[in-house]
C-alpha positions in Angstrom: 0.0 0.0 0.0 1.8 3.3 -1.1 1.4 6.6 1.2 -1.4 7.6 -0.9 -3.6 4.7 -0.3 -2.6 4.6 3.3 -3.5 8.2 4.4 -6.8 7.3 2.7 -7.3 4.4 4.8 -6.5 6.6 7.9 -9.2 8.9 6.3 -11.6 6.4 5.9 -11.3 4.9 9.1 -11.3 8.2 11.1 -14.5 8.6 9.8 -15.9 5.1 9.9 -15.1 5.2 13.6 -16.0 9.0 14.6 -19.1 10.3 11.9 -19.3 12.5 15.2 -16.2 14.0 16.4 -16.7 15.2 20.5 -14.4 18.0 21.7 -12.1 16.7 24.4 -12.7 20.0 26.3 -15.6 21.6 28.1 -16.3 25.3 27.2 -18.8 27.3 26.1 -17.1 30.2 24.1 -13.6 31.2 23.0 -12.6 32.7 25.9 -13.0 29.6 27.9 -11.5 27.3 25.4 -8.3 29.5 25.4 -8.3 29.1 29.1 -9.2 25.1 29.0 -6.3 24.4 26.4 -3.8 26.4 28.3 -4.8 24.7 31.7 -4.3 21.0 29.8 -0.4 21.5 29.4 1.3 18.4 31.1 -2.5 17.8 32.3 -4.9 15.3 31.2 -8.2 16.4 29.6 -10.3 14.7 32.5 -8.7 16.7 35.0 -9.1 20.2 33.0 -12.7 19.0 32.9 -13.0 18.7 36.8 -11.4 22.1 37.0 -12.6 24.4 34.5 -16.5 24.9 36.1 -14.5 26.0 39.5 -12.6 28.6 38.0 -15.9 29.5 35.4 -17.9 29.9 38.1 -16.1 32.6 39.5 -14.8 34.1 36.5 -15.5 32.8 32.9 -14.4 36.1 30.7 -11.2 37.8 30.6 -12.6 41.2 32.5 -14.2 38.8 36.2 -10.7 37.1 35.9 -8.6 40.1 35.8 -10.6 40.9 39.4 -8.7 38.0 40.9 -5.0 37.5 42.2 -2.7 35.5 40.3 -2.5 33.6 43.6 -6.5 32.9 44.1 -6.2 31.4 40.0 -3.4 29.4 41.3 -5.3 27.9 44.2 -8.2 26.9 41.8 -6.0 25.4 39.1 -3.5 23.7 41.0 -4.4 20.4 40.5 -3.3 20.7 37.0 -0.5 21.1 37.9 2.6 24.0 36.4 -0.1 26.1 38.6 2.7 29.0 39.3 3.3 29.8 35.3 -0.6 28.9 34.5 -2.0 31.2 37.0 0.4 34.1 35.7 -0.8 33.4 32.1 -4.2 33.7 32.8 -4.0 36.5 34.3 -1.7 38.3 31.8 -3.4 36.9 28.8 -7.0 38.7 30.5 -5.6 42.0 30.8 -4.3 42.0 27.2 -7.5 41.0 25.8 -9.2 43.7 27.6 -6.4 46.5 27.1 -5.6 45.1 22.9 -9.1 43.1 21.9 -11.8 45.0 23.4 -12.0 41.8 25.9 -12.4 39.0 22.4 -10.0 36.5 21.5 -7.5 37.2 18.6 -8.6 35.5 15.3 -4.8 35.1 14.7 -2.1 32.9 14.9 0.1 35.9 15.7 -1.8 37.5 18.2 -3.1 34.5 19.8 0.5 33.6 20.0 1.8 36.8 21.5 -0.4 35.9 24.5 1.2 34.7 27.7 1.7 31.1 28.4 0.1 30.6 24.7 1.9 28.8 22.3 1.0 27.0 18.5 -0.6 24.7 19.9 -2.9 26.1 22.2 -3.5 28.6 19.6 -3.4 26.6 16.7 -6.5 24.6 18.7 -8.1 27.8 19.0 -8.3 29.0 15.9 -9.6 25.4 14.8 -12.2 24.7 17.5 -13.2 28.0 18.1 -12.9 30.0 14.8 -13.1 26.8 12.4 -10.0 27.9 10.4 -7.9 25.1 9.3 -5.4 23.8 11.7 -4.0 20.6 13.3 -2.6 21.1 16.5 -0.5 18.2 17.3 -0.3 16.6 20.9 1.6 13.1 22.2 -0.9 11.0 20.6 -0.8 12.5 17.3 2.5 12.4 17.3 3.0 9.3 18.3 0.3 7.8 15.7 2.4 9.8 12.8 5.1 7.8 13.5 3.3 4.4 14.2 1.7 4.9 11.1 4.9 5.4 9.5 3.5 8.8 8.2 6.1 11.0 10.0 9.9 10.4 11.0 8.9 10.8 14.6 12.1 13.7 15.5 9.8 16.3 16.8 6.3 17.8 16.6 7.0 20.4 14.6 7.7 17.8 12.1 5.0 15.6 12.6 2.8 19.2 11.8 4.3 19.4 8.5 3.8 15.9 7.6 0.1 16.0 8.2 -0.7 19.3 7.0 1.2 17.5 3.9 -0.3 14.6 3.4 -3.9 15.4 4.6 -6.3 17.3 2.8 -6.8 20.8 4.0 -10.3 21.3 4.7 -9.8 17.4 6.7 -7.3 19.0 9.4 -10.3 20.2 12.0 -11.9 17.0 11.9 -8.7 14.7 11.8 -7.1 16.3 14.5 -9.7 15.3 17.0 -10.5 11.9 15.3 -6.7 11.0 15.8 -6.6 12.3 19.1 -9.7 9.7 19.9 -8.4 6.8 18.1 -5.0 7.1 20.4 -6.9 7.2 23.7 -9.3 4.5 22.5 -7.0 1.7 20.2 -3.5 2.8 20.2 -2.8 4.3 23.8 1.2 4.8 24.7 0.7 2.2 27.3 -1.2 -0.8 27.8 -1.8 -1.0 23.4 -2.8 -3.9 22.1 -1.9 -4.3 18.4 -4.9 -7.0 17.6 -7.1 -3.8 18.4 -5.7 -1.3 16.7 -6.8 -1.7 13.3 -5.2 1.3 11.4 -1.8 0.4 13.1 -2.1 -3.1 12.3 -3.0 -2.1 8.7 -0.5 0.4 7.7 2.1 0.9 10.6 5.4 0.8 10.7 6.8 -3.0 9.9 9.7 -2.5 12.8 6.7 -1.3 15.1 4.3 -4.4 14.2 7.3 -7.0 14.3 8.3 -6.0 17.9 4.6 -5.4 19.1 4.0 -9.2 17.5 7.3 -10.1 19.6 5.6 -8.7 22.5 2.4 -10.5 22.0 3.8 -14.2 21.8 6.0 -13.2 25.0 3.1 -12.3 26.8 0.8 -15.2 25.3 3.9 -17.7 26.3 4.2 -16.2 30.3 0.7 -16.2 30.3 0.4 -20.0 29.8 3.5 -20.7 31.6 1.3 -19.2 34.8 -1.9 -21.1 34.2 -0.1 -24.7 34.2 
């Protein structure tokens, strides 16, 4: 199967799988989705989740959270850990938009970028999620899937960006991104990934990446009956 066919298998899959595409992320508005992305930084969506209606419910637009410390945001968001530079961002990112946006969101890369604690990827999920301009942000399970998928040499994300923005067809990249995301939380996690279940991987992967996860598999299967006798 040539790159081609495979990134239309991906494609085809995606979509076979996810007709409906769920965003990881509770918000109801820009604003809040800027804040929810920049809280999930070394934090899992879950968590952001279970954190996100405490700070909302105090303040849930940039001019309420601008009224608190840096220090009550840090108390809030702490469990999400990095809380020291979050809480700073926050708080600095809310005074920009009021004294530079009129209180909105950038619809730019740029200015979205120029915000603190903000980087590509946060605003590159943004601008996709909230705006509906093309992106593809890419987090540990896209990038990882890239490279399983032998789609992507695997060096960096930056990288991994390229490829897909590449090889996938540009009015795909909002839907894909999330689909991907999905497909590595549900059949091709970083731990505990069972190649019989992950279909796409199985298909199309990376032949050094199914011979060892094969390897694996007999191992297991062998120690496994070794224990029942």
């Amino acid at each position: 199967m040539n790159k081609e066919a495979r990134v239309q298998f991906v494609i085809n899959t995606l979509k076979e799988l996810y007709p409906t595409i769920p965003v990881p992320l509770d918000h109801k508005d820009p604003y809040t989705l800027l804040i929810a992305v920049l809280l999930s930084a070394q934090c899992t969506d879950v968590r952001v989740n279970q954190i996100t209606p405490l700070l909302f419910d105090k303040a849930d637009n940039p001019y309420d959270m601008i009224k608190m410390s840096v220090e009550e945001i840090k108390e809030i968001i702490r469990p999400c850990g990095l809380s020291p530079m979050k809480s700073k961002g926050i708080h600095g990112l809310s005074h920009i938009l009021i004294d530079k946006h009129n209180g909105e969101v950038p619809q730019s890369f740029e200015a979205l970028e120029a915000l603190p604690a903000v980087g590509h990827k946060t605003a590159s999920v943004v601008m996709s999620q909230a705006f509906g301009v093309p992106a593809f942000p890419v987090d540990t399970h896209i990038h990882r899937l890239m490279y399983r998928w032998n789609l992507s040499n695997g060096k960096n994300v930056a990288q991994t960006e390229k490829d897909a923005k590449r090889l996938f067809p540009r009015e795909l990249w909002n839907d894909l991104h999330l689909q991907i995301i999905w497909y590595g939380r549900e059949y091709s996690p970083a731990r505990g990934w069972s190649l019989e279940k992950d279909i796409i991987t199985r298909t199309i992967g990376k032949k050094s990446i199914i011979k060892e996860m094969s390897k694996s598999f007999i191992q297991h299967r062998s120690i496994d009956r070794i224990k029942n006798e």
